[in-house]
N, C-alpha and C positions, 0 to 999 in steps of 0.2 A: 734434225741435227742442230740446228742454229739454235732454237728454243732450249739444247740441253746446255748449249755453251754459254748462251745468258742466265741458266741457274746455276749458282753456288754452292760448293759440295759443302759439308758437315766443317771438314776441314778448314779450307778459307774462311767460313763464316769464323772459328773459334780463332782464326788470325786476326782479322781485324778487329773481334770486341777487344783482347786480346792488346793491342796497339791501340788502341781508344784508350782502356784502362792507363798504362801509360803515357800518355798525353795527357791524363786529367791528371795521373798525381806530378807531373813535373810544373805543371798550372798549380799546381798546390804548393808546390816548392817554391817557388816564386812568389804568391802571394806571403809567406812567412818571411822572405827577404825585404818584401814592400812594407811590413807592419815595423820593418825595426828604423823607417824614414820619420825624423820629425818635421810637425805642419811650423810654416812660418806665416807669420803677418807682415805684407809689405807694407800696411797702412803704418804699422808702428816697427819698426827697426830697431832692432838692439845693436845701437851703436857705440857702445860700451862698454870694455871685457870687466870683468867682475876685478880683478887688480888695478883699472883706473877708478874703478868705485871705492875699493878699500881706500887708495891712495887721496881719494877726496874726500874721505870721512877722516883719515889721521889728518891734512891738513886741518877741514874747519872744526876739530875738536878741540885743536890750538886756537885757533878763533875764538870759539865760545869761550873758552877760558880768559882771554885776552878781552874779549868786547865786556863780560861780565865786571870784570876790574876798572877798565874804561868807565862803565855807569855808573858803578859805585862812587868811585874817585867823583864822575863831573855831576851826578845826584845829590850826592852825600849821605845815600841810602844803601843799605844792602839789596845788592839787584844779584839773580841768578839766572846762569843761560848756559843751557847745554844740548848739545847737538841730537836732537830729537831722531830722526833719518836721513836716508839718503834714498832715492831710486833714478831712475829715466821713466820718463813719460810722452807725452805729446807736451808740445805749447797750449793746442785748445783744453787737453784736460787741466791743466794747468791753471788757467785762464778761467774757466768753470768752477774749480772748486776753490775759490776764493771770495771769501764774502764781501755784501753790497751794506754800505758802502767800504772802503779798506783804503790804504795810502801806498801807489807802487812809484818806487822812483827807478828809472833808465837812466842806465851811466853808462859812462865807455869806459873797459878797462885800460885799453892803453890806443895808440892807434892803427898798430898791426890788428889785434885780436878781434876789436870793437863792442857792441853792446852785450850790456847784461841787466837784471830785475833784481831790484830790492823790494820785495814788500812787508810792509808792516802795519796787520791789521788793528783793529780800533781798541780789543784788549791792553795791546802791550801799547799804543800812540797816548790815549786819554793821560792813564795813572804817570804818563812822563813829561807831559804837557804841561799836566795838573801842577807836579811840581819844581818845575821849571820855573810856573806862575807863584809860587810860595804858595801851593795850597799840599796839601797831604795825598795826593796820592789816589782820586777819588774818581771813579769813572761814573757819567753821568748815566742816568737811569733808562733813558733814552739813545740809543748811536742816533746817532747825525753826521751831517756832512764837516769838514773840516774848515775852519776859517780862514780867509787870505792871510791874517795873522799867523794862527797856527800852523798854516802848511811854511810858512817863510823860516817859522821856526824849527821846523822837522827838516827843514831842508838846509840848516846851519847842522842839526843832529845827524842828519843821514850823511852829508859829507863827512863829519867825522868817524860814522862808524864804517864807512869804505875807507878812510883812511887806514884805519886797521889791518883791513883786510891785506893792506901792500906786507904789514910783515911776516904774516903765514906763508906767501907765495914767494915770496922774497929769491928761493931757490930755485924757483920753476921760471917764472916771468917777472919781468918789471911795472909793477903796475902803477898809470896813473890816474887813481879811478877821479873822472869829472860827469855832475851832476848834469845831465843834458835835459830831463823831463822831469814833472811829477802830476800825480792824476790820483783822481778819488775815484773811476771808476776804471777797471784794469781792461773789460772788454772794449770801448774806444782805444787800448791802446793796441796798434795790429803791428807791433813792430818786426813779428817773424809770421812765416806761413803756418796756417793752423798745427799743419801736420808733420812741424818742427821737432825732430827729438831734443827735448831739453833735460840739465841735468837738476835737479830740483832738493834744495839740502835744508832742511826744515829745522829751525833753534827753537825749542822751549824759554819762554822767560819769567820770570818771579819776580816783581817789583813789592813790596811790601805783602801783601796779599791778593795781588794782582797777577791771575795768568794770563798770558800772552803768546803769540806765537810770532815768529820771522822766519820768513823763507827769501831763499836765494835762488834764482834762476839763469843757470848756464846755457845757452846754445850751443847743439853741437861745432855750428859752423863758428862760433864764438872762440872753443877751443880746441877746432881741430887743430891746428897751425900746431899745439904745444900737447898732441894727444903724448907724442912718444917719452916724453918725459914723467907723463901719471903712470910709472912703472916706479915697483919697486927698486929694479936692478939701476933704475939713474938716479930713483932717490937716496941709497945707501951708498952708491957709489961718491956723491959729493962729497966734498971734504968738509970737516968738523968746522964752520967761520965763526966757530964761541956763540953754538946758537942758547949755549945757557945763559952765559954774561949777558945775550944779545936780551933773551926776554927778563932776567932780571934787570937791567937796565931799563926798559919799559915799564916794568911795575913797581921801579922805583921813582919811574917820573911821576906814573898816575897817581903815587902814595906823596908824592911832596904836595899834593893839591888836600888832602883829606888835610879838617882842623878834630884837634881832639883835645880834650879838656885837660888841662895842667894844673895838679894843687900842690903845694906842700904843707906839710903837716910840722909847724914850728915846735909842738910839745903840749905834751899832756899833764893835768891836774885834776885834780879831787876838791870839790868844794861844796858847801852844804847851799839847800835849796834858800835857806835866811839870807845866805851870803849873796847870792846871785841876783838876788833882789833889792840888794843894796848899791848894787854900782852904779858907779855916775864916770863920766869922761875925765878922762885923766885918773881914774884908780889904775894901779896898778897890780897885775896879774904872775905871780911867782909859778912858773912851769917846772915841771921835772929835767927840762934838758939840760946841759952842762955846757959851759961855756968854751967852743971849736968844735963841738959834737955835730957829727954829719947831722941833716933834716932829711925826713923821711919824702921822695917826689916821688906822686902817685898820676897815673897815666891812662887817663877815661876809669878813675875811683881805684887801680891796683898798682902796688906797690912794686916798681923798677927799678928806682935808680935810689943813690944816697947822693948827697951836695951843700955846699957850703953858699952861704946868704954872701954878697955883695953890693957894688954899685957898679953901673955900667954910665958913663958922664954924670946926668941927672936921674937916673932911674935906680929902680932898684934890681937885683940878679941875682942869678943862683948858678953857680958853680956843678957843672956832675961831676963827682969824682969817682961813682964807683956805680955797679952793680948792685942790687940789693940781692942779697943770699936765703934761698930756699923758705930757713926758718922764719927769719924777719917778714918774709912776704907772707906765708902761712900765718904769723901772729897776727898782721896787719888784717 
C-alpha cells in the first residue's frame, strides 16, 4: 500500500506539468518587462538634461558672433567663428583628444563658480600671432612649441577673449573671468578628476584662409551652483535689459577701432593723351564741377555720402551733408 501512495496517478501528474507550464510563461512575462529597463554608465553620467544643453548652445552662439567681430575689429581682418558643437563628456576624453602640442589656458569664472578651460589649438594660435607680428597670416610648416614671447602674447589675447564671454552670461552669472594658468601641454594639467563630466562647446574659426578650432570646457561641479538657471522657463522669464541696444553698443565699440579708407572725388574731365603729357606744376586743370556742388565721399572705393570742402584751423575738411542716392552710387 505505501509503494502505491508514492506513485502518482495520470491525474496529479497532468497537474503539476500543468503548474510548471504556468510558471514559465509568467518567467516570460517578466522577462519582457526587464527588456523595456535602460543600461546606464556610472563611469560616465549624464549630468545634463538636453534644455541645459540647448540653453548653452543659444548663449555661445551669441559668443561666437560677438568674439568674431572682437577679432576682426582687434586683427583688422575678416576673422569667422561659429559655434561648431556642444556635448558632455569626461575630462579625460577631453583631455585625449586634443592635440600635442596646443595652448590651454585655466581661468576662474568668478569666485563662487571657480575653474574652467580655454583651449586654442596651433591652427587658429599661429595665423593670429602671425599677424599680431605684422606678418599675413601664415602658419609655419612645422607645429612647434610656443614662445615665452608668444605665449605672453596669447595670454594679453585670451583675457580678452574671456572678457567677452562676461556678456553672453550676463543674465545667468556675473562673471569675472581671471587668467590663473597656461600650458602647451593639456595632459600636465590635472585640474579636475579624470572622470569629471565636463561640458565641452567647440567654435569653428576662419582667419583669412586659416582653420582653426576653440573649445571651451565647463565642469559640472564648475556650474552646478547656477544649473537651475540653464532652463528655458528662467531664461525667458528675465526681463527685456535692452539686450539689443546692449550688443549694439558692443559692435559699435569694436567698429570705432576698424580704419577704412576715405577718398573724395573733387570732379571729373576729359583730356587728350598730348595733353597729359604736357603738364608741369602749377598748370592748371578745369573739372566738370560747379562751384557749391556737393563732392562725391567714397567709403573703402563706394560711394555714401555727398559733402562740402572746408578748413578745419590749419587743415583741410569735408563737410557730410547728405546721403548719396541709389542712382548716383549705381553710376559711381
Amino acid at each position: 500500500m505505501s509503494l502505491n501512495k508514492d506513485v502518482l496517478s495520470q491525474s496529479e501528474i497532468d497537474s503539476l506539468i500543468s503548474a510548471l507550464s504556468s510558471v514559465k510563461f509568467e518567467d516570460q512575462g517578466g522577462a519582457e518587462e526587464v527588456s523595456d529597463c535602460r543600461s546606464y554608465d556610472f563611469r560616465r553620467p549624464s549630468k545634463f538634461s538636453k534644455e541645459q544643453m540647448r540653453t548653452l548652445q543659444f548663449i555661445h552662439d551669441n559668443y561666437a558672433r560677438i568674439l568674431g567681430n572682437f577679432l576682426s575689429a582687434y586683427l583688422r581682418v575678416p576673422v569667422q567663428v561659429q559655434l561648431a558643437s556642444v556635448s558632455q563628456v569626461t575630462y579625460e576624453e577631453f583631455v585625449l583628444s586634443l592635440p600635442l602640442p596646443t595652448l590651454v589656458t585655466v581661468f576662474n569664472m568668478n569666485q563662487e563658480m571657480g575653474n574652467a578651460m580655454l583651449e586654442t589649438n596651433s591652427s587658429f594660435v599661429f595665423p593670429l600671432i602671425d599677424i599680431v607680428f605684422g606678418g599675413e597670416g601664415r602658419v609655419p610648416k612645422q607645429v612647434r612649441e610656443l614662445t615665452e614671447i608668444e605665449i605672453s602674447v596669447m595670454r594679453q589675447i585670451n583675457t580678452k577673449l574671456l572678457q567677452n564671454l562676461r556678456y553672453v552670461w550676463e543674465d545667468i552669472a556675473g562673471l569675472t573671468p581671471v587668467v590663473e594658468n597656461m600650458d602647451t601641454n593639456p595632459q600636465f594639467n590635472q585640474m579636475f578628476a579624470s572622470t569629471e563630466t565636463v561640458v565641452l562647446l567647440t567654435f569653428s574659426t576662419q582667419i583669412r584662409d586659416n582653420y582653426g578650432l576653440i573649445n571651451l570646457c565647463f565642469p559640472y561641479i564648475t556650474l552646478e551652483k547656477i544649473m537651475p538657471k540653464l532652463t528655458a522657463q528662467f531664461w525667458f522669464k528675465q526681463p527685456n535689459k535692452g539686450g539689443f541696444q546692449f550688443h549694439d553698443s558692443v559692435i559699435l565699440k569694436q567698429l570705432e577701432k576698424v580704419s577704412v579708407d576715405l577718398s573724395v572725388i573733387l570732379g571729373r574731365t576729359t583730356i587728350t593723351l598730348h595733353d597729359f603729357l604736357q603738364f608741369q606744376e602749377g598748370d592748371i586743370i578745369q573739372l566738370s564741377r560747379q562751384e557749391g556742388e556737393d563732392l562725391e565721399i567714397l567709403v573703402e572705393g563706394q560711394l555714401l555720402f555727398k559733402g562740402q570742402p572746408g578748413a578745419h584751423g590749419q587743415n583741410l575738411a569735408l563737410q557730410i551733408t547728405k546721403w548719396a542716392n541709389e542712382e548716383e552710387e549705381n553710376h559711381a
